[in-house]
Each structure stands twice: as C-alpha cells, then as structure tokens.
C-alpha positions as CSV (number, residue, x, y, z in Angstrom):
1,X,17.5,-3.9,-6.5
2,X,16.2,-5.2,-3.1
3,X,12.8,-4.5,-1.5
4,X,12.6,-3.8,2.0
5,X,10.6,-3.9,4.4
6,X,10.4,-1.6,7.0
7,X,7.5,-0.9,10.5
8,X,5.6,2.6,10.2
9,X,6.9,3.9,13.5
10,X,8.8,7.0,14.4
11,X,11.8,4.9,15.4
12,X,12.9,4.2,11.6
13,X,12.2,7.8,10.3
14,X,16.0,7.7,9.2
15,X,15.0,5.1,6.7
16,X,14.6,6.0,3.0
17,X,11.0,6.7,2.2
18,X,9.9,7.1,5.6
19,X,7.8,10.4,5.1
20,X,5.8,9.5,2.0
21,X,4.8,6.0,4.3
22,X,3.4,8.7,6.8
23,X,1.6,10.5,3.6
24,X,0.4,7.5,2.0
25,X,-1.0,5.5,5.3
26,X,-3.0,8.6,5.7
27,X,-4.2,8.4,2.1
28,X,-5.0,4.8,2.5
29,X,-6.9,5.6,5.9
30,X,-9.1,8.2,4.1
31,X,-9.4,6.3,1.2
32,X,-10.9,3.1,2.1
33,X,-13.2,5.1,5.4
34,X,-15.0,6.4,2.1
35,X,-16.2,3.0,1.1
36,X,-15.8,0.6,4.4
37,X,-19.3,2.4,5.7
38,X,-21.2,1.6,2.5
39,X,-20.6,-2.6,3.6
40,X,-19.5,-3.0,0.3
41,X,-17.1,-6.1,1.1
42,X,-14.6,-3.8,2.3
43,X,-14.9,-4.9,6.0
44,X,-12.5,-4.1,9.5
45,X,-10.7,-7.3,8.3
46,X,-9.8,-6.0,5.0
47,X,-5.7,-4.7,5.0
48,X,-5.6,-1.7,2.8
49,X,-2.3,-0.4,0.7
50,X,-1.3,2.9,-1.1
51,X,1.7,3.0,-4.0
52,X,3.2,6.0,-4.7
53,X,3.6,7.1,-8.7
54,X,4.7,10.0,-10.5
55,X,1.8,12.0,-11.0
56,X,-0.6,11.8,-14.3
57,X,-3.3,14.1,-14.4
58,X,-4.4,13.2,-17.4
59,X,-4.8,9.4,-16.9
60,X,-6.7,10.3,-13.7
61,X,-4.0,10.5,-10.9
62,X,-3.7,13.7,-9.9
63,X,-0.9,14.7,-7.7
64,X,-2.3,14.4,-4.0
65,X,-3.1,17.5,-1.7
66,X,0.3,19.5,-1.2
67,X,2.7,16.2,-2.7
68,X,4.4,16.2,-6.3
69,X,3.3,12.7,-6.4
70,X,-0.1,10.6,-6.6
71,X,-1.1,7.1,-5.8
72,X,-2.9,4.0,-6.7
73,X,-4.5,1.8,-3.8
74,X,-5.2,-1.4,-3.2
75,X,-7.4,-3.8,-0.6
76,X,-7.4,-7.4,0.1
77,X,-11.2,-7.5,-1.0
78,X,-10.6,-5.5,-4.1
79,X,-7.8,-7.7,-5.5
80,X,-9.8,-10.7,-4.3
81,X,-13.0,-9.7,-6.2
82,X,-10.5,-9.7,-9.4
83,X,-11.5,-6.1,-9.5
84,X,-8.1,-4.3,-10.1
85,X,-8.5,-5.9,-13.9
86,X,-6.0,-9.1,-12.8
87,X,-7.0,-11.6,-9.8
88,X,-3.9,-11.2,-7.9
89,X,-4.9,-13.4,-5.0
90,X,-6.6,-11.4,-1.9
91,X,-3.0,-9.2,-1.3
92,X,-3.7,-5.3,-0.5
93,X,0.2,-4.9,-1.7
94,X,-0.4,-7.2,-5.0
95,X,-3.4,-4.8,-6.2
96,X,-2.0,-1.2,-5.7
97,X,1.3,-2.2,-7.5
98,X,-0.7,-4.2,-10.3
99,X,-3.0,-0.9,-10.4
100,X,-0.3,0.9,-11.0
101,X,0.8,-1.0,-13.9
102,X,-2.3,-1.7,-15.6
103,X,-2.7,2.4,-15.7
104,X,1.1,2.6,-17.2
105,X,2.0,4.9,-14.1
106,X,5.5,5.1,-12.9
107,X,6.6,4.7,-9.5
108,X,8.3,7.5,-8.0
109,X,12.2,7.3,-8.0
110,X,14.8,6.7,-6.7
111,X,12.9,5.0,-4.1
112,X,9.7,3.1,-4.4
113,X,7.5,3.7,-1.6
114,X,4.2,1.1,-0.9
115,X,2.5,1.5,2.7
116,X,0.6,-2.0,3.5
117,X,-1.7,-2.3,6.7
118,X,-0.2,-5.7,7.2
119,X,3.6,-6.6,6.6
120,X,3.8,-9.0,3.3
121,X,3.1,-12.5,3.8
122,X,6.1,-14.5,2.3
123,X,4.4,-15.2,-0.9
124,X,3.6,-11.8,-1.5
125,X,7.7,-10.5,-0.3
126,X,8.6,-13.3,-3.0
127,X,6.3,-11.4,-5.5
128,X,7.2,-8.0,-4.6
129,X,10.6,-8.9,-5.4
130,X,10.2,-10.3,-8.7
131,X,9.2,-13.8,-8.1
132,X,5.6,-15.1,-9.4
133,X,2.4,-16.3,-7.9
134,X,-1.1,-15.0,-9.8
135,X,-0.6,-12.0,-11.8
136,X,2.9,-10.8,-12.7
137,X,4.6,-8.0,-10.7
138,X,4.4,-4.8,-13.6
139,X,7.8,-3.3,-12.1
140,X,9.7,-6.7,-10.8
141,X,11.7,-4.8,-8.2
142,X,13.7,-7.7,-7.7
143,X,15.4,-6.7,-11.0
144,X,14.5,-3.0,-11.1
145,X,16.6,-1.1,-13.2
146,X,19.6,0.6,-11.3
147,X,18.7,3.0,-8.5
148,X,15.4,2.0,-8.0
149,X,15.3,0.2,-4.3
150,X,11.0,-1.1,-3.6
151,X,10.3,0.0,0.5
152,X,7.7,-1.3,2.4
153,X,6.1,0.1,4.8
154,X,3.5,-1.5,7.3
155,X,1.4,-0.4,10.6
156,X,1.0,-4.1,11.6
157,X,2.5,-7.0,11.3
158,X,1.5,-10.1,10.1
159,X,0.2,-12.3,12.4
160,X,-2.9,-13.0,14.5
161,X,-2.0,-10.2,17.1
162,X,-1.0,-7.5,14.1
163,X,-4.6,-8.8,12.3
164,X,-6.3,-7.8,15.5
165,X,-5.0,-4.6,16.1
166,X,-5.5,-3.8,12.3
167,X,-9.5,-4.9,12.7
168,X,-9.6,-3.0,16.3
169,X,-7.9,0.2,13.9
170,X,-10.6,0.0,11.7
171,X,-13.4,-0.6,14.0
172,X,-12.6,3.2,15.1
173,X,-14.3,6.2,14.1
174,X,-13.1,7.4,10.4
175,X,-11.8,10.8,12.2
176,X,-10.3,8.9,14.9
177,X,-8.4,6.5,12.1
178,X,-6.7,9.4,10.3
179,X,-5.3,10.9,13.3
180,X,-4.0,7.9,14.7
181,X,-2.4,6.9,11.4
182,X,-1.0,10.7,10.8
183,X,0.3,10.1,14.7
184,X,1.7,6.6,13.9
185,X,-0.4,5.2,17.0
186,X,-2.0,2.8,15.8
C-alpha cells in the first residue's frame, strides 16, 4: 500500500488523515516543549514526529485527551542517541514508527497517520515504504496488508529554508508553539 506524503496546511484538509495531522503536530509541539527547556540534547534543531496507534492503556498509551487513539513520538536526537531501543539513524519519523513496534502497538486503520516536523529525506521515504537502511520498518507500509495506506504529514519541508523555519518554530515561546501548530502557521 503506498505511503504518502502530504504538507500540514489547510489547503489539503480533503486529504485522508488530515485532522489527526492537526491533533498529533499539537501533540508533538507539547510533547517535546516538556523536555527541549531541560537542554537535554533535544535542541531548536531537533525535528520532532508523533504516530498515531490504537490505544493501549495497559501497555502505557493511553488514548489522548478527547481522541479514541494514542501515540508514540519520536525526535531526531532521541533516535540518534539509540534511545528508542534500535539506532535508527538520527530520523524523527524512523523512531516513532520503530517505538511503535518495539511496544507491539497497532497503527490506527484504515489510514496510518505520522506527522514529521520535516518532510522525509529520501532514505527515510525509501524506509517508510518498506525499503531498509538501520533498523527494519515494524509495519513495512510498502507491503501493508490491504487497506492500510501510511500518510505523512509535515510542517516543513526538507531543506535549508524548511530547517530554518523549523529552528525559528522552536525558538518561540512553548505557548506561542502550540498555537501556531493548532493554527497551522507555522
């Protein structure tokens, strides 16, 4: 089934998966403004990712605030640091997905939903669809089983003017982030 790849703006709302992007970029905003203070290697430069999984209370991942669904999250620093339990190579995308796996969570269905600061590097589209590089894709969209379709979702893209505006984001007040990321201006 084919991953795609699609800008967080309010121009491709028609798209599938477009309102859990808008619930998980907020997620991933609030998320990582709880550790990037602490300058624990989690810096303005680091891109930050949220997947969304069936819920599973039990294994820790409770459904989030008014959602039937949960997440896992991922940073380029984390899954540099190898600390997502697999090095997966510095990718945001790489470590929520792999985060996901390595709890035995399920994505949510029929569409796969991942928000990413930065759109996927090549290497990192050629893993998210099943290809290899570091640590092996748990779900291997690119031969998901039949209905299940991997979207991407990204504030930025991936280049040096999308890397600025991504450190220039998180150089903002945490308030200030979360409200530009539920407003989709970046």
């Amino acid at each position: 089934m084919p991953v795609t790849t699609h800008q967080l703006i309010a121009a491709n709302a028609a798209n599938p998966g477009y309102a859990i992007a808008r619930v998980l970029a907020v997620q991933a905003v609030q998320h990582f403004n709880a550790v990037r203070p602490a300058h624990a290697g989690i810096g303005p430069a680091s891109c930050c990712a949220a997947f969304a999984v069936n819920a599973a209370p039990a294994a820790g991942f409770p459904a989030l605030t008014g959602q039937v669904y949960s997440a896992t999250f991922g940073n380029s620093q984390i899954a540099a640091g190898g600390l997502d339990m697999g090095p997966v190579g510095g990718h945001a995308e790489r470590c929520a997905i792999t985060a996901a796996g390595n709890n035995h969570l399920t994505p949510i269905a029929p569409v796969a939903v991942l928000f990413v600061e930065l759109s996927p590097c090549m290497p990192c589209g050629t893993w998210l669809g099943g290809g290899g590089g570091g640590v092996a894709n748990p779900y291997n969209f690119g031969a998901a089983p039949a209905g299940l379709d991997l979207h991407v979702w990204y504030a930025f893209p991936y280049d040096a003017a999308g890397i600025a505006a991504m450190v220039t984001f998180h150089n903002r007040l945490p308030a200030d982030q979360a409200a530009r990321a539920a407003a989709l201006t970046w």
